[in-house]
N, C-alpha and C positions, 0 to 999 in steps of 0.2 A: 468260942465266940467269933464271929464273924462283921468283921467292920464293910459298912456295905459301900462300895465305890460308886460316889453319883453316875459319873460319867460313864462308868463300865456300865451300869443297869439302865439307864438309859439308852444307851448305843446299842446293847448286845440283849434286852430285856423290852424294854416300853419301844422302841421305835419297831421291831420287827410286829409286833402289837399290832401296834398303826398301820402298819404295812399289811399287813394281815388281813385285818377289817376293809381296809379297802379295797384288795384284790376279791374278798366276801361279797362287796356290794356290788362290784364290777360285774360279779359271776352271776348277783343275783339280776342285776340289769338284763343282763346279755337271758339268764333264763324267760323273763318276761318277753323281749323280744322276740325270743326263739317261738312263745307260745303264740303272742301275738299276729306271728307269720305261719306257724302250721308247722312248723321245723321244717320250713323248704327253703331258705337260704341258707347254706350249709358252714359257712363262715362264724354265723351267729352259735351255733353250735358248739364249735371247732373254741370262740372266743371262751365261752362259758366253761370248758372244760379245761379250757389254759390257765383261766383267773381263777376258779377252785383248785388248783395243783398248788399255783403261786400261795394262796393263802392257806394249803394247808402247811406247806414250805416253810409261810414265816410264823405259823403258829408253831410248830416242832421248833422252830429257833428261838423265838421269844421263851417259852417253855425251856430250853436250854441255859438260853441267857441272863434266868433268876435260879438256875436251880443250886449255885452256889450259896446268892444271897438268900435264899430260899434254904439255905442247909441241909438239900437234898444229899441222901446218903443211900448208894445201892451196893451191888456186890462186884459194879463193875465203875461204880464213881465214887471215891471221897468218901468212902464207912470210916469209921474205927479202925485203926492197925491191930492185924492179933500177933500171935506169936506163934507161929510155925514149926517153929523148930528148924535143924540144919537138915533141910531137904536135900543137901548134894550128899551126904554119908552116905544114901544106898546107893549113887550111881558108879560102875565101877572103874575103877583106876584109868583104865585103860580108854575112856570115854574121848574123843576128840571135842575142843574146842568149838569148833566149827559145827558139833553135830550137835551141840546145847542148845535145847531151847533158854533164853535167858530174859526174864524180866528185868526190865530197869526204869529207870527216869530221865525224863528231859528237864535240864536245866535244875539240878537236883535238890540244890539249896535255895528256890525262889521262891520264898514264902512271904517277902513282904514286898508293899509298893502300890497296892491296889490293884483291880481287877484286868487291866492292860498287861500289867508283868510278875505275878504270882501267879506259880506253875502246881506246886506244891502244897499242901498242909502237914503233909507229914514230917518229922524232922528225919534225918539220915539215920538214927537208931531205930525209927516206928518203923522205917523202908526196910533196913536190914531183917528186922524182927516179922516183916510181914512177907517175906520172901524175896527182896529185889537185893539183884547180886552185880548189877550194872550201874553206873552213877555217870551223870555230862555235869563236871564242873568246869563253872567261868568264875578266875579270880581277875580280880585288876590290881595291880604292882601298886602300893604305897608306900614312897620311900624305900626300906626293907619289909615290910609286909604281904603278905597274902592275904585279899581282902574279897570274901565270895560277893559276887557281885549277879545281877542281872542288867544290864545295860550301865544306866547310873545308878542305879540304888543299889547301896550296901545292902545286906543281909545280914547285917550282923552275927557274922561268922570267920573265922579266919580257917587258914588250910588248917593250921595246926587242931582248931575245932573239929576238923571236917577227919584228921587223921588219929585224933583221939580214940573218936567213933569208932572205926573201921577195925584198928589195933584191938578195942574191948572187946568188940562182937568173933575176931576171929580168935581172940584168946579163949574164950571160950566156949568156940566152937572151932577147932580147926579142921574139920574136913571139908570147909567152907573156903572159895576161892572168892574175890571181888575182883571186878572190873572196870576199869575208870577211865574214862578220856579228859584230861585236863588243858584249857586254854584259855587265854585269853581273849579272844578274838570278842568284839563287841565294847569293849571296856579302853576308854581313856586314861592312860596309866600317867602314874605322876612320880618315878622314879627312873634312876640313869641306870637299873639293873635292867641287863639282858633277862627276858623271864624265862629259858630254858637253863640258864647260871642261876639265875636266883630258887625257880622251882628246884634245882639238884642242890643246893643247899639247903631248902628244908629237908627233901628225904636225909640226908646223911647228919642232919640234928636230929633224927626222931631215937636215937639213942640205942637201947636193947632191941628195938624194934624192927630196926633199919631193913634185919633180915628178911621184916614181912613184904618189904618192897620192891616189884620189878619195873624197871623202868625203862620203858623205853625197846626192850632188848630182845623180848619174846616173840619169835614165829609164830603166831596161833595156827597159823595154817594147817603146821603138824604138832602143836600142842596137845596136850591129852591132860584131865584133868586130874590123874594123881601126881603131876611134875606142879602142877600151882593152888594145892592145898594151905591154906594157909597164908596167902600170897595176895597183896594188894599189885596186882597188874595192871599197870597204865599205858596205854598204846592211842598212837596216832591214828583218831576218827575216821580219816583219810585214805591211809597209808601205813602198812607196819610191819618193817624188816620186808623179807621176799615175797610175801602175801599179800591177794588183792584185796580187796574190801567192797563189795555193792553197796550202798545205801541209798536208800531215799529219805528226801529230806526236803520234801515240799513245803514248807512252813508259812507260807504265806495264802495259801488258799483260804476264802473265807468263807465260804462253801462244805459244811460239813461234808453231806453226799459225797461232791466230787472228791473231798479226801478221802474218803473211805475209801473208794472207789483205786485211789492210789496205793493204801498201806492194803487193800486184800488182794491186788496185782504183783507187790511186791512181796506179802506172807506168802502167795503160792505158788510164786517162779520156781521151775525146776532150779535143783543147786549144783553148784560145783564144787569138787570135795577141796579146793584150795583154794575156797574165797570166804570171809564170813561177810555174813548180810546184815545190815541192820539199819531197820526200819524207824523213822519218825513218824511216829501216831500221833505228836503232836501239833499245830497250827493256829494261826491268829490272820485277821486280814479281813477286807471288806466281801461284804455279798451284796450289792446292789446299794444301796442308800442304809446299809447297814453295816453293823459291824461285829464281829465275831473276837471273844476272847478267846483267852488258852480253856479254859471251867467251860464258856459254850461248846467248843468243840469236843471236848473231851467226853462231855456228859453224851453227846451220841455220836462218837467213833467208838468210845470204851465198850456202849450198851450192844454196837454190831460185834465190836469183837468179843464178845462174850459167848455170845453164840456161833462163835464162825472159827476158834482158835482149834476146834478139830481137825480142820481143813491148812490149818498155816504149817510151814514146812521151820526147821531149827534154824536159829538166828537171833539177835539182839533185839530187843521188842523196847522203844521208850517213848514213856507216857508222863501224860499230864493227868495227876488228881486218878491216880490207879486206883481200883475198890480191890478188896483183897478176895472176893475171889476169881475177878480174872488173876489176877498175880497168880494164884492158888493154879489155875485152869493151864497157868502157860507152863508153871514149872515141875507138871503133873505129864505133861508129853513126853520129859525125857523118861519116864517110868514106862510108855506103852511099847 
């Protein structure tokens, strides 16, 4: 069930609408005109075909902008989670980090808050189950707690939730590695813990487990994935150990197009074999008198990369409201 956010379907649904219809009428104005004069003032022409772009613009967006509250489900937005099985068993040992293609999620526990800040539908066992081997978690420190968070809104989830997850799916599947970047950043914390002291105190509570956890410590650069079978790896988004890291992370564009436009410049930069890349496909922000959530973006960046993941080069791929089978499309390249 989907609770529908006034304000989000408003801004990112009914107003692009309106915007839409009017750029319509403008186009249709400016056709009369044109006819009116013989099509010899070249201007009038020039207008008529700028105001049908714009409105076809904001009808692909408004059509974006309900297609959550709409419960739009494709195979590159927001279906059903399957269960894949552990697709890394057949790649072999010897596989470099860096040469993975790898599905993941942005912001990976954001499932509640309303249509401004839910990223997610899936819960962290549907992600795992559907193929994504990457996770961006943001806790905020309470007290002594890890509290997943997106901005201010809880998620009702704590790390220990989030590392339950992770422990079950690789005990039962251990040729499976996961990858996680964790922080804080965005979150008003309300405790006197350092949170890289407090974060290394939950891994060393996780008990018989501890052993699944790398932190911190791993080169990916020269990593290879029979060395982190089995192994929840956490590395700095950034920065980690002797290795660089490229990312883009335009997140504020509210301009579907012009993101696309960024995550398929950065899927097919030539690579360096000592850097891992990794891509945000996700974004929120204004387009004009309008406004774009995380679900509008997603519903058409996801629907281009769907058809364009042939073409992207290995590297970290995270998304908002992933349909599973791009997931299926990304983690299918390390196999060619």
């Amino acid at each position: 069930t989907v609770i529908v956010d006034t304000g989000g379907f408003v801004a990112s649904g009914v107003a692009p609408a309106v915007q839409g219809i009017g750029h319509g009428a403008a186009a249709a104005g400016c056709a009369v005109a044109d006819v009116a004069t013989f099509g010899k003032v070249a201007e009038l022409s020039k207008a008529r075909d700028d105001q049908a772009k714009r409105a076809g613009k904001k009808f692909q967006q408004a059509e974006a902008g309900v297609a959550r509250a709409a419960q739009a489900r494709c195979l590159s937005f927001n279906d059903s989670p399957s269960d894949v099985g552990p697709w890394m068993r057949g790649l072999p040992h010897s596989t470099k980090v860096v040469d993975l293609f790898l599905p993941g999620t942005h912001d990976s526990v954001a499932r509640i808050g309303g249509d401004y800040v839910e990223c997610q539908s899936w819960t962290i066992t549907d992600q795992l189950r559907s193929g994504i081997r990457c996770f961006d978690l943001r806790f905020r420190m309470v007290d002594d707690a890890f509290c997943g968070h997106h901005g201010k809104f809880y998620q009702d989830i704590t790390f220990g939730g989030v590392a339950d997850q992770f422990e079950e799916f690789l005990n039962r599947h251990p040729s499976e590695a996961i990858f996680v970047t964790i922080t804080g950043d965005g979150c008003s914390h309300a405790s006197e813990h350092d949170f890289e002291e407090l974060l290394q105190s939950k891994i060393l509570g996780r008990g018989r487990n501890l052993r699944m956890w790398e932190m911190f410590s791993v080169h990916l650069a020269g990593a290879t994935l029979g060395e982190l079978r089995s192994r929840i790896v956490a590395f700095d988004g950034r920065c980690c150990g002797a290795h660089r890291i490229d990312r883009q992370d335009k997140w504020t564009l509210g301009d579907a197009g012009e993101k696309w436009d960024t995550v398929l410049s950065h899927a097919t930069q030539q690579r360096d074999p000592c850097t891992l890349y990794i891509n945000n496909m996700n974004s929120v922000g204004r387009d004009g008198m309008t406004y774009s959530t995380p679900a509008a973006i997603a519903y058409q960046v996801n629907s281009k990369a769907l058809g364009s993941v042939g073409s992207f080069r290995p590297g970290v791929y995270l998304m908002d409201y992933p349909g599973t089978g791009l997931v299926r499309e990304l983690f299918q390249r390390n196999a060619q």
